[in-house]
Structure formats: structure tokens, C-alpha cells
PLY file of the C-alpha trace (Angstrom):
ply
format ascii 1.0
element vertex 93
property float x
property float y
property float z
element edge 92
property int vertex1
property int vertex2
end_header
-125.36 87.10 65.67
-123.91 87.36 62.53
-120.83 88.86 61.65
-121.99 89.71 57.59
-119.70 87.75 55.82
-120.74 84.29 54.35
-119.94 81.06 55.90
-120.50 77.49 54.87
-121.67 77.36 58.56
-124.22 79.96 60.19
-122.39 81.94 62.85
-125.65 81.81 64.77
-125.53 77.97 64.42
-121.79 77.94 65.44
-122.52 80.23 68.51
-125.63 77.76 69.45
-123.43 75.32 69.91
-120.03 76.62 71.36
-120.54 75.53 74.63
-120.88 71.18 73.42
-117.89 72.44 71.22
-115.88 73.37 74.66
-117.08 70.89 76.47
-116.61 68.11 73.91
-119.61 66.81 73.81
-119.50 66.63 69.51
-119.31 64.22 67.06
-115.91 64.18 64.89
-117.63 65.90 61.65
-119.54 68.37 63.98
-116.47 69.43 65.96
-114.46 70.11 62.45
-117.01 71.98 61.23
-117.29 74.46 64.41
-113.32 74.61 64.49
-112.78 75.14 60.51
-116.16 77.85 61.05
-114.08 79.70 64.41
-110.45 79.76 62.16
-112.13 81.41 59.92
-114.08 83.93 61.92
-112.57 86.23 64.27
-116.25 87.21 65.76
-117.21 83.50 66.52
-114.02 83.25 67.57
-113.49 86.09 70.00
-117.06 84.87 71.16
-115.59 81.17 71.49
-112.65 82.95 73.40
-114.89 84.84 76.00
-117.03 81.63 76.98
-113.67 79.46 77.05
-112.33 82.05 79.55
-115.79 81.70 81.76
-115.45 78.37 81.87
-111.94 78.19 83.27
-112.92 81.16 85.93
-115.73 79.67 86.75
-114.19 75.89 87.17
-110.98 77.71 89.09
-113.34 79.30 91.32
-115.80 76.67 92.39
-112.60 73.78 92.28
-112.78 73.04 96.30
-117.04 72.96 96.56
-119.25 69.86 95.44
-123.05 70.21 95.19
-124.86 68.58 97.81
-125.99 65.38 97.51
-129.97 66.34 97.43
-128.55 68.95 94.17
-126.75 65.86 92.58
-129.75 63.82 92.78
-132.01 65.95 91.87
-130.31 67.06 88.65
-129.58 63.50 88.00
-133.28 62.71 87.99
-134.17 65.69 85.74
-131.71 64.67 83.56
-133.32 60.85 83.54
-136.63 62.50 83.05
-135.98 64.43 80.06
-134.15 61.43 78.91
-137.22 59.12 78.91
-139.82 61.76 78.18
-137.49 62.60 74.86
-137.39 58.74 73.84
-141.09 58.50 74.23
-141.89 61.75 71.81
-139.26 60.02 69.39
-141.54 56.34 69.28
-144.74 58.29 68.96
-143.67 59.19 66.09
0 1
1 2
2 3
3 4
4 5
5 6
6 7
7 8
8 9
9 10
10 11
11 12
12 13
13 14
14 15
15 16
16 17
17 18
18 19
19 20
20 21
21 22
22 23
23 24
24 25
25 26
26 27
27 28
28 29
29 30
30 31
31 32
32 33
33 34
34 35
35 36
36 37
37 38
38 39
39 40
40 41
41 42
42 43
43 44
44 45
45 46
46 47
47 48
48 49
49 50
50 51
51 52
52 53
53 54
54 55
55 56
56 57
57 58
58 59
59 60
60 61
61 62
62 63
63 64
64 65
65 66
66 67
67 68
68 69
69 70
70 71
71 72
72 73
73 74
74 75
75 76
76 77
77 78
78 79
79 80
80 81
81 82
82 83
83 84
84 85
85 86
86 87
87 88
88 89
89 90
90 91
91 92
């Protein structure tokens, strides 16, 4: 998605990454660049705007459950997994 006028960041690029932009999972410089991209850009922004909003419904609605423990662990190895099999590709290198 684009919304036609030039950026010195892609909206596509911006919109790839919204949701480590919400959930703060960006570097200083990275997070700048996404926030002076969305003041900027009232399509990324209104985009930003509509996933923010999920999030919060989404967080107020599922605020008294907890995954089961089998869930937790199992994401928590996939998450390991991926982990180690991305260091490996990165040494083979």
C-alpha cells in the first residue's frame, strides 16, 4: 500500500512493521523513523490507528483468560526453535 506521495520511508515498509512499532519492539532510530513517516502520512496513519484500536479490543477482551500451559510451552519452544535454527543459517554463512 502506497498512498502516492513520496516518503523518505516506503509506506509499505512502514505498514510491515507497525505492529513492532506498537508493540515496542524497535530500536530508537527505527521507532523515529516510523513515527516522523505516520506524522506525516494520514494513510499510514489511519492504518497505524485501526491496528492500535485491535490491539486494545483484543487485549480488553481476552484480559481475564491465560493460555494453557501445554499453549505456553509449546509456543515457547517454537519460538526457541526458530531462534537456534536462525543463528545456525547466520554462521553458515
Amino acid at each position: 500500500m502506497s498512498c502516492g506521495r513520496p516518503h523518505e520511508t516506503d509506506c509499505g515498509e512502514v505498514l510491515r512493521q507497525v505492529y513492532e512499532y506498537l508493540d515496542g519492539e524497535m530500536g530508537p532510530e527505527d521507532c523515529e523513523r516510523i513515527s516522523a513517516h505516520l506524522r506525516e502520512c494520514g494513510s499510514c496513519m489511519s492504518e497505524y490507528e485501526r491496528d492500535q484500536l485491535l490491539k486494545a479490543i483484543i487485549r480488553r477482551s481476552c484480559r481475564c483468560e491465560s493460555a494453557p500451559v501445554a499453549l505456553r510451552t509449546q509456543i515457547l519452544t517454537r519460538i526457541t526453535t526458530v531462534t537456534l535454527e536462525t543463528r545456525t543459517i547466520t554462521r553458515g554463512d
